[in-house]
N, C-alpha and C positions, 0 to 999 in steps of 0.2 A: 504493500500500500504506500506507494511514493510521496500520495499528496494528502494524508491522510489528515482531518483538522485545516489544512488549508484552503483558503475563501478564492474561489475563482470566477475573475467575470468575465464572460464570451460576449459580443456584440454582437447583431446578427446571427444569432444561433436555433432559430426556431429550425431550421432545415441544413442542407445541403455540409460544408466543412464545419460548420456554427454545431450543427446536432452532430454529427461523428462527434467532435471534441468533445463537445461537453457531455457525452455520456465514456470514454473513454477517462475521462478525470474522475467521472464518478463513481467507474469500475477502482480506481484509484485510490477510493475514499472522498474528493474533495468535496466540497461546498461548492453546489455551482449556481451561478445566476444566469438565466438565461434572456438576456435583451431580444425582444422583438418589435415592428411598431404597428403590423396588420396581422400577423399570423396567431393570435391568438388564442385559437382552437388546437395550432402547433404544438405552441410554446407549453402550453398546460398540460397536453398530452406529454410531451416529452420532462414537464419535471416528474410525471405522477411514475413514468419509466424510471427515472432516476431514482425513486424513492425505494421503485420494487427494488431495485439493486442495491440499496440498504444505506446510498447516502442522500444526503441533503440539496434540496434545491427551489430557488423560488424565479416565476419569472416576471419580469419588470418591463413592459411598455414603455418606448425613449426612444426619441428621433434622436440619436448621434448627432447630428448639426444643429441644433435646439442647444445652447446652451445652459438653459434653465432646466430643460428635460433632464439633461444628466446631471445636474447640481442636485434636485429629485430624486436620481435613481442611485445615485453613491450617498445619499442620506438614509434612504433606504435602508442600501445593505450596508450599511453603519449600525443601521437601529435594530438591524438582523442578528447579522455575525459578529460587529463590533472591529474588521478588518477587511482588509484587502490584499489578498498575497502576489495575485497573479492577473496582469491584464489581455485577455486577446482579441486586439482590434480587427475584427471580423468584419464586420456590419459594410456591405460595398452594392452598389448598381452600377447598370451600363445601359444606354442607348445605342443600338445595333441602328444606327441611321447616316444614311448617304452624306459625305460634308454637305453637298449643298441644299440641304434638310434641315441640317442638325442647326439647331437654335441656340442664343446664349443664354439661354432660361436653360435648357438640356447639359451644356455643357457646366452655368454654374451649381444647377442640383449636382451632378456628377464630381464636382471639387467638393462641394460642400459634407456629401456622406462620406467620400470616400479617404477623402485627405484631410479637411479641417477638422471631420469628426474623431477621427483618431487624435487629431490636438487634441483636443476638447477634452478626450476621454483621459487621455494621461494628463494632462493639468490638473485633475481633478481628482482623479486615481492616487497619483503619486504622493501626496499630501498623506493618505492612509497607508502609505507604504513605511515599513523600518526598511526593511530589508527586501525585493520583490521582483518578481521578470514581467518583460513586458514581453507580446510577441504581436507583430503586425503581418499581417497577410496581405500581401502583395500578390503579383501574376508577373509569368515571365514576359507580360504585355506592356510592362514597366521596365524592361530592359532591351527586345526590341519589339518596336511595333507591332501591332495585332494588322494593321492598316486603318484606310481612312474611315471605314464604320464605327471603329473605335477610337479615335481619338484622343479623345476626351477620359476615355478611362485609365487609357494608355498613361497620356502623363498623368490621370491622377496615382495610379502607381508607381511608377515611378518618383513622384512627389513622395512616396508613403517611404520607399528605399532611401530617398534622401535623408527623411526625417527621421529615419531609425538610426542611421549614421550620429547623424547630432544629437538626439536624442542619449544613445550609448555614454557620448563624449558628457554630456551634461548633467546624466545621475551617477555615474558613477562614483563613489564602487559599489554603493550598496544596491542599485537598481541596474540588472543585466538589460539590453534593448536588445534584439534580434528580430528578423523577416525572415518568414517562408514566402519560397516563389515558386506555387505550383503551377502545373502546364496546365494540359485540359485532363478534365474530370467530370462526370459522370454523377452531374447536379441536374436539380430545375433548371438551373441559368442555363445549362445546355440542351435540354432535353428535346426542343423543336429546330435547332440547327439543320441546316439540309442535309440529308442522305450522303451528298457528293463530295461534299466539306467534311464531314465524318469521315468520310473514305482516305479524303486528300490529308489530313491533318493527321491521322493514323499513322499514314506513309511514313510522315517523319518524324514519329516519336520511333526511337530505338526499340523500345519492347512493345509496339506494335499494340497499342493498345490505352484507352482514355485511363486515367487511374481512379480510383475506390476514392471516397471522402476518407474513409478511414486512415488510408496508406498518409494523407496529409496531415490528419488528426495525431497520427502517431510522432510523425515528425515536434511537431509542435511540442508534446509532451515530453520529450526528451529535451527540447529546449529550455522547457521549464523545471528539470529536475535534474539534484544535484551533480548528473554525471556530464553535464554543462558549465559546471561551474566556473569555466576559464574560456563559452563563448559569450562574445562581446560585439555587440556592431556588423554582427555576421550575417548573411545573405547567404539564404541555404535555398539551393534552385531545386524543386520537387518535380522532376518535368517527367523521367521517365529516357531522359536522352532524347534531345530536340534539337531537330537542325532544319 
């Protein structure tokens, strides 16, 4: 039991890499909070999972880019658990839309979840932290381009790699920052992709194949437990071999 007693909060975790983790930390032992802002039928289902499995878990409604919303939801799980051991900025969207479609209302909703809310989240996180890891979920879309339908998501990933960088430099020592950078995987977010894109994309992953939420989930987990204890600032690419 790795994380046994310790308080963990997932952003975006009613589904997709959000639920693998946080039932993975649960099997774990941890305390987990599960952020959602529509999936509500999800996110309750998956604490009452959590429970069977014999740990703790509540989950909390909060737009990440709301900054009052999360001032709310780490009051919360203050008044819960009374701590915060483990941050992972999950919580992300994208607009699958042509540049000359794509709107600055689309592209700043897309900054705003996916990069400022992760500020948001550690500003507010770290204060409850002594000692704590943080881990941001990025996409290998963040280092090269997905293309022009993604944009927007693109650099906001990117953005996310940046911040974990500084971030590292700036709590140190007592707060670890690290990103995972998964390829494609075998979410909602994927699930109506075309047939032919599947096919094409496949191609160039090395093991021939979209990867498990879990296989990601698992990643994560070892970044936050102590046999990481000396990674820092690290960008660990979950891709599968992508070329």
């Amino acid at each position: 039991m790795r994380f046994k007693n310790k308080v963990v909060l997932i952003t975006g975790s009613s589904r997709g890499i959000g639920r693998a983790t946080a039932l993975e930390f649960a099997k774990e032992g941890a305390n987990v909070v599960i952020n959602y802002v529509k999936s509500e039928k999800e996110a309750n289902s998956l604490v009452n999972e959590i429970k069977k499995i014999g740990s703790n878990a509540i989950a909390v409604k909060c737009d990440v880019s709301k900054e009052n919303e999360v001032k709310e939801m780490i009051e919360k799980i203050i008044k819960t658990f009374t701590k915060i051991d483990i941050l992972v900025n999950n919580a992300g969207i994208v607009f699958d839309v042509p540049f000359r479609e794509r709107t600055v209302d689309q592209w700043k909703r897309t900054l705003e979840v996916n990069l400022i809310g992760a500020f948001i989240c550690c500003k507010h996180v770290v204060p409850h932290m002594k000692k704590g890891k943080i881990v941001n979920v990025s996409s290998n879309n963040g280092i090269s381009s997905g293309g022009p339908y993604s944009m927007d998501y693109d650099a906001s990933k990117a953005g996310l790699i940046n911040l974990t960088n500084t971030l590292a430099q700036e709590l140190s020592p007592n707060i670890q920052v690290n990103s995972v950078v998964p390829g494609w995987i075998n979410t909602d977010m994927n699930k109506d992709l075309p047939k032919d894109l599947i096919k094409k994309e496949t191609e160039r992953i090395y093991l021939k194949r979209f990867a498990k939420p879990e296989e990601i989930a698992k990643v994560i987990l070892f970044l936050c437990s102590e046999d990481a204890s000396f990674i820092n600032g690290s960008i660990i690419k979950v891709d599968g071999g992508y070329n």
